[in-house]
PDB file of N, CA, C and O in Angstrom:
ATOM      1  N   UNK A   1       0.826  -1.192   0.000  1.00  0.00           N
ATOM      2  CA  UNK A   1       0.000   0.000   0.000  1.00  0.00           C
ATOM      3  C   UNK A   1       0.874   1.260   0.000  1.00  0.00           C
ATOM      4  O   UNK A   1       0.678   2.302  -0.627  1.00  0.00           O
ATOM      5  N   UNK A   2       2.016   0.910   0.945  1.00  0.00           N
ATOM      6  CA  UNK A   2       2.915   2.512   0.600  1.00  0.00           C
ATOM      7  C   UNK A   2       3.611   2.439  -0.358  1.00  0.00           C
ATOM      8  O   UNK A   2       4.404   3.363  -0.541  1.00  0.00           O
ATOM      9  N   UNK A   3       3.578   1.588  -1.083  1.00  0.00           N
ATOM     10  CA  UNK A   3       4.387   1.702  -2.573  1.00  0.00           C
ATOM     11  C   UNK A   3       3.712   2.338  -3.803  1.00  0.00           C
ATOM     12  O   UNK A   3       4.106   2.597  -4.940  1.00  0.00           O
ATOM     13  N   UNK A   4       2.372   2.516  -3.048  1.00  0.00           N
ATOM     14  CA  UNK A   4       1.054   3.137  -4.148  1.00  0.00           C
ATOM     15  C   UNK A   4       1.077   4.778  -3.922  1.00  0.00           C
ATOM     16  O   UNK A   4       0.889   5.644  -4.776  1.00  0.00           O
ATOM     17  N   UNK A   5       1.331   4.924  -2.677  1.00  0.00           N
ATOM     18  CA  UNK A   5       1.433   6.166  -2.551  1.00  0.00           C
ATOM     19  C   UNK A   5       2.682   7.238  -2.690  1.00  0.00           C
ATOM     20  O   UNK A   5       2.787   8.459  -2.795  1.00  0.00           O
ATOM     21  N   UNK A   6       3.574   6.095  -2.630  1.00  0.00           N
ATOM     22  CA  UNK A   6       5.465   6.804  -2.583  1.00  0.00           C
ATOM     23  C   UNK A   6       5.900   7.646  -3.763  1.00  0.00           C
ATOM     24  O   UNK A   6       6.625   8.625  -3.586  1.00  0.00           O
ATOM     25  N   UNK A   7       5.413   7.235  -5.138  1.00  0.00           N
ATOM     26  CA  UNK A   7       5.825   8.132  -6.220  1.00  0.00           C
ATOM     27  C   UNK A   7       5.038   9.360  -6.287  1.00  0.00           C
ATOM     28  O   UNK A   7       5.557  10.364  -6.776  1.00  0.00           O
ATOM     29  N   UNK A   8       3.508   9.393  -5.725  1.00  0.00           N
ATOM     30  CA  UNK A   8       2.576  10.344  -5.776  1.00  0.00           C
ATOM     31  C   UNK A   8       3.212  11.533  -4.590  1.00  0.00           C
ATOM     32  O   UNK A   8       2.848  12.709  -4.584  1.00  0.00           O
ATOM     33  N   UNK A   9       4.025  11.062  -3.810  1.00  0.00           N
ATOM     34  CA  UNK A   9       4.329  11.962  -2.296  1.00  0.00           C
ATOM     35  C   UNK A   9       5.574  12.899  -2.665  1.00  0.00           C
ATOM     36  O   UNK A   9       5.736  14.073  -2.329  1.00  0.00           O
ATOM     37  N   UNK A  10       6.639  11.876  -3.647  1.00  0.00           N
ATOM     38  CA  UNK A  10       7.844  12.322  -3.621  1.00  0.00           C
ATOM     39  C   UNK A  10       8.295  13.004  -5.219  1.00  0.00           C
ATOM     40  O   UNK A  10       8.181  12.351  -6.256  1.00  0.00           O
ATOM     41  N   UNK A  11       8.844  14.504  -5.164  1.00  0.00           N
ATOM     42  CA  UNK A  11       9.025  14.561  -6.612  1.00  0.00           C
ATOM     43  C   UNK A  11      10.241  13.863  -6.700  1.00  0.00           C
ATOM     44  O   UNK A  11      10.907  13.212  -5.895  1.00  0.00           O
ATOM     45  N   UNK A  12      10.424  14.328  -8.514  1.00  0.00           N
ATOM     46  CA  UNK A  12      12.164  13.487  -8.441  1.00  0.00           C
ATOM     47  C   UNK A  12      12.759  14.258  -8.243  1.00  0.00           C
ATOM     48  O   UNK A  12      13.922  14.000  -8.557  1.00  0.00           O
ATOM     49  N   UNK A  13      12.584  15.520  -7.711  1.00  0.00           N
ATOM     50  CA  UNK A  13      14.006  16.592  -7.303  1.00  0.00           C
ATOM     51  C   UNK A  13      14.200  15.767  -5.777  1.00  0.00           C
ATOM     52  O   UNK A  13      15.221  15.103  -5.595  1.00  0.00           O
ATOM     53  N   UNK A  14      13.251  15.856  -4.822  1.00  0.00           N
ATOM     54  CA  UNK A  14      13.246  15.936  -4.015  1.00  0.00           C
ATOM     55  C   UNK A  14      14.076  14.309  -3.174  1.00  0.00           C
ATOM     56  O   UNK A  14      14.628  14.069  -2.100  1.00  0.00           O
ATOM     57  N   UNK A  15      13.719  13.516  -4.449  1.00  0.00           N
ATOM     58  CA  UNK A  15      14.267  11.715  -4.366  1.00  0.00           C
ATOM     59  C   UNK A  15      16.023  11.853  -4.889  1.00  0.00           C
ATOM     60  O   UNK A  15      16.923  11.078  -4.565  1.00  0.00           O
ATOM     61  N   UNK A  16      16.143  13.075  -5.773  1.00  0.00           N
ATOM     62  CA  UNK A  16      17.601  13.197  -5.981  1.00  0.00           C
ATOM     63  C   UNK A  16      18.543  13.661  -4.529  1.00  0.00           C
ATOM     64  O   UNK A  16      19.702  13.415  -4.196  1.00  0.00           O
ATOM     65  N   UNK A  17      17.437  14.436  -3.884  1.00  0.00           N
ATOM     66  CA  UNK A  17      18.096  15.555  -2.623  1.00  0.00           C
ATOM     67  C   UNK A  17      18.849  14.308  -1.708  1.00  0.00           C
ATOM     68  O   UNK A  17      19.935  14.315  -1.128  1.00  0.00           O
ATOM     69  N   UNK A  18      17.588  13.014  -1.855  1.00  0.00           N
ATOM     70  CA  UNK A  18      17.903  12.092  -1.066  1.00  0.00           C
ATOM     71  C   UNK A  18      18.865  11.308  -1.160  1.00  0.00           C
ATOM     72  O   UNK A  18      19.751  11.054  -0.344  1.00  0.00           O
ATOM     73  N   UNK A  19      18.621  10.798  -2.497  1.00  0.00           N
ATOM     74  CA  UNK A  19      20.000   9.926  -3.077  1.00  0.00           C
ATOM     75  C   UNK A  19      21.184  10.446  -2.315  1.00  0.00           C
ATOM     76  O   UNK A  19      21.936   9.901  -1.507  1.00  0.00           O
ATOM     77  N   UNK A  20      21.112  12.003  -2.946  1.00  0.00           N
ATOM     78  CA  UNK A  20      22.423  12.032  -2.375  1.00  0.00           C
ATOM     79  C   UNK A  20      23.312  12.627  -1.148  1.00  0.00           C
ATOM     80  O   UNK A  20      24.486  12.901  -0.901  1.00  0.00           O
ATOM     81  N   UNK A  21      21.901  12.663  -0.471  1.00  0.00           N
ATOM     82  CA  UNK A  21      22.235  12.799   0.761  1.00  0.00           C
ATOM     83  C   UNK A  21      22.822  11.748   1.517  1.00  0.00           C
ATOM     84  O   UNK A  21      23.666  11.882   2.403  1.00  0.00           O
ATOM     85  N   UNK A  22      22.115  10.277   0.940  1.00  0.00           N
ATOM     86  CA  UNK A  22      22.386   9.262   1.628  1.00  0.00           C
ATOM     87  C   UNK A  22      23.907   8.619   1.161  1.00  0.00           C
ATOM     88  O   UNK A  22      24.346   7.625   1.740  1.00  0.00           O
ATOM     89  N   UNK A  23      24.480   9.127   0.323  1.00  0.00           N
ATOM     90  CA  UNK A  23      25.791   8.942  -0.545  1.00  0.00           C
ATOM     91  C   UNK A  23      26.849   9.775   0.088  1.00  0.00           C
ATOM     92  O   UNK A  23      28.069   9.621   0.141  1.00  0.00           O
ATOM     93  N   UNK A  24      26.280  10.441   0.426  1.00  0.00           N
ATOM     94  CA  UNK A  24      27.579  11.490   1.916  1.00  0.00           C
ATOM     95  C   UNK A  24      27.457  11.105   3.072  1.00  0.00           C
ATOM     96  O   UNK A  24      28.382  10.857   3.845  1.00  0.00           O
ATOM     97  N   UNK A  25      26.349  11.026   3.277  1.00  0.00           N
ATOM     98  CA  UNK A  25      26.607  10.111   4.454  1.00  0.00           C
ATOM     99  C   UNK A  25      26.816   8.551   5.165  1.00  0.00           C
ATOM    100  O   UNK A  25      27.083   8.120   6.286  1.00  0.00           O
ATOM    101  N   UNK A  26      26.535   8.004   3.855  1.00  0.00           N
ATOM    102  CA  UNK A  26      26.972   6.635   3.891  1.00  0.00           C
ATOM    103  C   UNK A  26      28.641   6.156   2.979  1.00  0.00           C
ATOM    104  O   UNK A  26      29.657   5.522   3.265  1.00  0.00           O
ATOM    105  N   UNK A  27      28.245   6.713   2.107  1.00  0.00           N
ATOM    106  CA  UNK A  27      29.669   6.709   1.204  1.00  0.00           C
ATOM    107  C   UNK A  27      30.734   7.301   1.468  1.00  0.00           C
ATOM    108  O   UNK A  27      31.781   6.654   1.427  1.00  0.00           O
ATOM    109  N   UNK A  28      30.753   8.864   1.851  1.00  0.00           N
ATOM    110  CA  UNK A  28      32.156   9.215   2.105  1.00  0.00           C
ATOM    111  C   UNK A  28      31.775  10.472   0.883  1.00  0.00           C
ATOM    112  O   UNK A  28      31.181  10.337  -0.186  1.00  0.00           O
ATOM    113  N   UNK A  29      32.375  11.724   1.521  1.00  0.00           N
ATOM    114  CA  UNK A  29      32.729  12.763   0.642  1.00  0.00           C
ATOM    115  C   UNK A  29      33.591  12.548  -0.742  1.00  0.00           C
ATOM    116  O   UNK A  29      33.428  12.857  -1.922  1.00  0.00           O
ATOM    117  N   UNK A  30      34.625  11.835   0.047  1.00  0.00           N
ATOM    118  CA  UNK A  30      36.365  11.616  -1.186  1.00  0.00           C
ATOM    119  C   UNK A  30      35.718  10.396  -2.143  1.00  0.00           C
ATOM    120  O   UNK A  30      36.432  10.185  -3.123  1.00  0.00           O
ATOM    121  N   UNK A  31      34.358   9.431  -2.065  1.00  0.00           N
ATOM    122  CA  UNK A  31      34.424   8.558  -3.132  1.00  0.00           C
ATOM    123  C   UNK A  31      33.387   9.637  -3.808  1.00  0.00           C
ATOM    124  O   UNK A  31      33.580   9.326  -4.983  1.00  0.00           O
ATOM    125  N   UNK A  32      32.544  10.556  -3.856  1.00  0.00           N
ATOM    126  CA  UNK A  32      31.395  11.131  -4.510  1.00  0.00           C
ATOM    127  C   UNK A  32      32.392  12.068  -5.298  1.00  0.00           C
ATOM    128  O   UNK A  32      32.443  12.036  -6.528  1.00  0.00           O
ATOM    129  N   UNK A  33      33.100  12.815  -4.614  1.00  0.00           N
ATOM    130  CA  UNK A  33      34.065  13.878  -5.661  1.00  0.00           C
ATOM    131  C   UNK A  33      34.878  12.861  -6.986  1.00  0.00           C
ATOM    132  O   UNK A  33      35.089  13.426  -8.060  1.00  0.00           O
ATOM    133  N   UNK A  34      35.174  11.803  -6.866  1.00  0.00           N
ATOM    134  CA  UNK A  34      35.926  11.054  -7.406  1.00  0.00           C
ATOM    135  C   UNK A  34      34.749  10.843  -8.504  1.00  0.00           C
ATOM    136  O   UNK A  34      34.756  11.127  -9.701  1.00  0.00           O
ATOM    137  N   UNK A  35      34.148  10.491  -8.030  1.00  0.00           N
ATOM    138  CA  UNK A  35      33.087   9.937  -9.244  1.00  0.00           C
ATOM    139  C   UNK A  35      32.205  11.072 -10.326  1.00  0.00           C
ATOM    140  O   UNK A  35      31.483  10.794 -11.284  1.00  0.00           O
ATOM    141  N   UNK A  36      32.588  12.462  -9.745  1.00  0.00           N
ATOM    142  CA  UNK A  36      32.172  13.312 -10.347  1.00  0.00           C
ATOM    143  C   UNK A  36      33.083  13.988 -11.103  1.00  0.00           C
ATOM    144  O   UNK A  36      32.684  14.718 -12.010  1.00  0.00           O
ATOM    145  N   UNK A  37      34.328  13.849 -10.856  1.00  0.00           N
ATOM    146  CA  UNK A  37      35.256  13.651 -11.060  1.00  0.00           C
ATOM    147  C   UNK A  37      35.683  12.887 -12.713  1.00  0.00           C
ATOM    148  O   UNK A  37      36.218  13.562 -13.593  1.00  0.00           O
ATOM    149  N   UNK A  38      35.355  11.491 -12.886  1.00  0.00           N
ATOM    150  CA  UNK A  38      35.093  10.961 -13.679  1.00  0.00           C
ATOM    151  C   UNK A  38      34.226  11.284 -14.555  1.00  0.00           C
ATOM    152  O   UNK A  38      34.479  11.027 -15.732  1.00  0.00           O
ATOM    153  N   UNK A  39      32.991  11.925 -14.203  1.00  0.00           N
ATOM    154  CA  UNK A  39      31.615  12.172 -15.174  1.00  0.00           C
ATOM    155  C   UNK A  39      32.070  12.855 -15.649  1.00  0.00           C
ATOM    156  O   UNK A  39      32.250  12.706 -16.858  1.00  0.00           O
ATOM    157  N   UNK A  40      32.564  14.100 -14.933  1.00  0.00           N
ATOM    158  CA  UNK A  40      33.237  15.192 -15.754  1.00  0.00           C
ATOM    159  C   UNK A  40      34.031  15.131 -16.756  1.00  0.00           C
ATOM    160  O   UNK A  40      33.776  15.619 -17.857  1.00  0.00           O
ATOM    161  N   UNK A  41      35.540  14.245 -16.324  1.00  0.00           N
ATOM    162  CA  UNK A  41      36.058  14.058 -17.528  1.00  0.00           C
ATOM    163  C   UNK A  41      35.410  12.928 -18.893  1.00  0.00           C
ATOM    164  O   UNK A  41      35.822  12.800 -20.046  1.00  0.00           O
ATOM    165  N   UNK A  42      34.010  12.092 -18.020  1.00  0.00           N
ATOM    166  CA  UNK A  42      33.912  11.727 -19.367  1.00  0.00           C
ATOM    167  C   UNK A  42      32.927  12.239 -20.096  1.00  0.00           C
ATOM    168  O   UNK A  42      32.776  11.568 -21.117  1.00  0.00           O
ATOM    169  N   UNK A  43      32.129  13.208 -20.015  1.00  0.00           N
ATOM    170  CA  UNK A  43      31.509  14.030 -20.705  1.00  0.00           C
ATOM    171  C   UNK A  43      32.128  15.339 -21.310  1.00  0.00           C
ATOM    172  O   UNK A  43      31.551  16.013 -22.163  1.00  0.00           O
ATOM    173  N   UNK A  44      33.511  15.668 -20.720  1.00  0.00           N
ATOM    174  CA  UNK A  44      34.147  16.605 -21.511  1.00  0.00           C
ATOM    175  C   UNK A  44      35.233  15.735 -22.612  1.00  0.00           C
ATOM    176  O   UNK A  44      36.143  16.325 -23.194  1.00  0.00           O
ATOM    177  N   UNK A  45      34.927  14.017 -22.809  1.00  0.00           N
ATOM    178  CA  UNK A  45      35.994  13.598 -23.768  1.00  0.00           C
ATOM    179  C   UNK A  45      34.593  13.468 -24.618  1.00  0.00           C
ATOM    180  O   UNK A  45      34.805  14.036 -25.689  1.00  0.00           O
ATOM    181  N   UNK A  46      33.389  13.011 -24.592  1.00  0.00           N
ATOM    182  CA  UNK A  46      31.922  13.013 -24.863  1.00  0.00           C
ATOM    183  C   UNK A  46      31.917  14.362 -26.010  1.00  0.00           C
ATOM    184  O   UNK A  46      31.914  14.160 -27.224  1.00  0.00           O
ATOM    185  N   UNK A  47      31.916  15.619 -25.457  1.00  0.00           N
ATOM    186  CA  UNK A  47      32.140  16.363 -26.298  1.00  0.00           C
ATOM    187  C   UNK A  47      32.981  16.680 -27.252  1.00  0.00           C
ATOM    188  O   UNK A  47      32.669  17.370 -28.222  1.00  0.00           O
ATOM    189  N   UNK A  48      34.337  16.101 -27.001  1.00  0.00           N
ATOM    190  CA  UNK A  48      35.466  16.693 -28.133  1.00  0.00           C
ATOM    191  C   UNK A  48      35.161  15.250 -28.898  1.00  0.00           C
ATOM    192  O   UNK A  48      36.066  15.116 -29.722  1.00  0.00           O
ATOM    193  N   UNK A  49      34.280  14.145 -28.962  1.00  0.00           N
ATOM    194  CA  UNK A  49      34.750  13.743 -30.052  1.00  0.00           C
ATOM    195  C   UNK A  49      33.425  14.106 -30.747  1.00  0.00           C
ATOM    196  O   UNK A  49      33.398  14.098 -31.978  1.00  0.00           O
ATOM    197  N   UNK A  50      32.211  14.457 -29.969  1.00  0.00           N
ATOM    198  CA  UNK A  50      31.129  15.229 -30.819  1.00  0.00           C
ATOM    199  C   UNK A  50      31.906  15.953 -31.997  1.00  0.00           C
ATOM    200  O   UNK A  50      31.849  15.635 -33.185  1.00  0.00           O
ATOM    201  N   UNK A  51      32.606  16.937 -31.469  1.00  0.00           N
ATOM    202  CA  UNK A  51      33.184  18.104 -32.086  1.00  0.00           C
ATOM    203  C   UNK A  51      34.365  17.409 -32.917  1.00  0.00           C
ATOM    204  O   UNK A  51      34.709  18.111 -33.868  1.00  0.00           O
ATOM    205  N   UNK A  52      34.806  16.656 -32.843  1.00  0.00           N
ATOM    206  CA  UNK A  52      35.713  15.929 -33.957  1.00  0.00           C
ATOM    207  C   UNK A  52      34.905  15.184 -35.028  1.00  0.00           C
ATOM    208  O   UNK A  52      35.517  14.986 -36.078  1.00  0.00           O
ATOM    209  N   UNK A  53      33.903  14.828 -34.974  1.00  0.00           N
ATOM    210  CA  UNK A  53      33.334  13.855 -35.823  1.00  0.00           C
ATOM    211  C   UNK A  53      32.430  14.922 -36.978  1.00  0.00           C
ATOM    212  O   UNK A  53      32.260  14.748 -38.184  1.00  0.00           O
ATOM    213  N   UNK A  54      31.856  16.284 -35.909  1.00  0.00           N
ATOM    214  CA  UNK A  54      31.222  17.440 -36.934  1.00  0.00           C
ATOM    215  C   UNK A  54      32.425  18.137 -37.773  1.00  0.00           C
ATOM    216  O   UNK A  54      31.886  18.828 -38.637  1.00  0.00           O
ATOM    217  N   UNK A  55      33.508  18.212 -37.844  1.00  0.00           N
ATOM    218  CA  UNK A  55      34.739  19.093 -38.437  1.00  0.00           C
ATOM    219  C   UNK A  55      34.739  18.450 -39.666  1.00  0.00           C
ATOM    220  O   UNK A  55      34.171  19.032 -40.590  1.00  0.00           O
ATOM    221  N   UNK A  56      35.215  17.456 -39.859  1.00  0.00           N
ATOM    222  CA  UNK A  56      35.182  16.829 -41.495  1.00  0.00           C
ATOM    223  C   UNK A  56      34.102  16.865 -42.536  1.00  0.00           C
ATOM    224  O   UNK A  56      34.208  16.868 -43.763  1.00  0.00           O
ATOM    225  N   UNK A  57      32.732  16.900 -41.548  1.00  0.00           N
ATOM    226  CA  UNK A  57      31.575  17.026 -42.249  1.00  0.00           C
ATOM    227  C   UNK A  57      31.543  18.512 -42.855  1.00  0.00           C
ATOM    228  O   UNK A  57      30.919  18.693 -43.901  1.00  0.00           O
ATOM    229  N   UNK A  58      32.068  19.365 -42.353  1.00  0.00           N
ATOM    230  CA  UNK A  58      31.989  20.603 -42.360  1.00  0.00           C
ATOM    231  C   UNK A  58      32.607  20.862 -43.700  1.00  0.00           C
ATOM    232  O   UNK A  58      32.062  21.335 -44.697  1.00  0.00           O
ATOM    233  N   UNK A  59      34.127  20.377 -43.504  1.00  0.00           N
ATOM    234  CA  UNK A  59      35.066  20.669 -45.293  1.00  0.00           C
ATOM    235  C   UNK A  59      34.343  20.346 -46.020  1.00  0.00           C
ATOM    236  O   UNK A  59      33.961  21.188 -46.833  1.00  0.00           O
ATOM    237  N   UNK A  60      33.767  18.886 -46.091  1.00  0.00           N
ATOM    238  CA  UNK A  60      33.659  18.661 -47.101  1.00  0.00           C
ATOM    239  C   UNK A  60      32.276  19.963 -48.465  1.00  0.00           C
ATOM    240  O   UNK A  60      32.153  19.690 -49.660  1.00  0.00           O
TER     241      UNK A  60
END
């Protein structure tokens, strides 16, 4: 029965607040930076090969 009501109660901002609240305080500050850490660099390698793959299209 509270599984009927749990998505109706909670937005998803508010289920993110949680996530990651519970990730600092269960996980550790130094593994969450690390891992953001990672996203970062792999969404900034994400982009340069976007941007490498549009350049050739471009000469031609």
């Amino acid at each position: 029965m509270l599984l009927y009501f749990l998505p109706n109660a909670l937005s998803p901002g508010s289920i993110v607040i949680i996530v990651i609240a519970a990730l600092i305080l269960f996980g550790g500050g130094k593994k969450i930076s690390e891992l953001m850490r990672g996203t970062g660099k792999g969404i900034k390698e994400f982009k340069k090969a976007l941007k490498d793959e549009e350049e050739p299209e471009e000469k031609n």
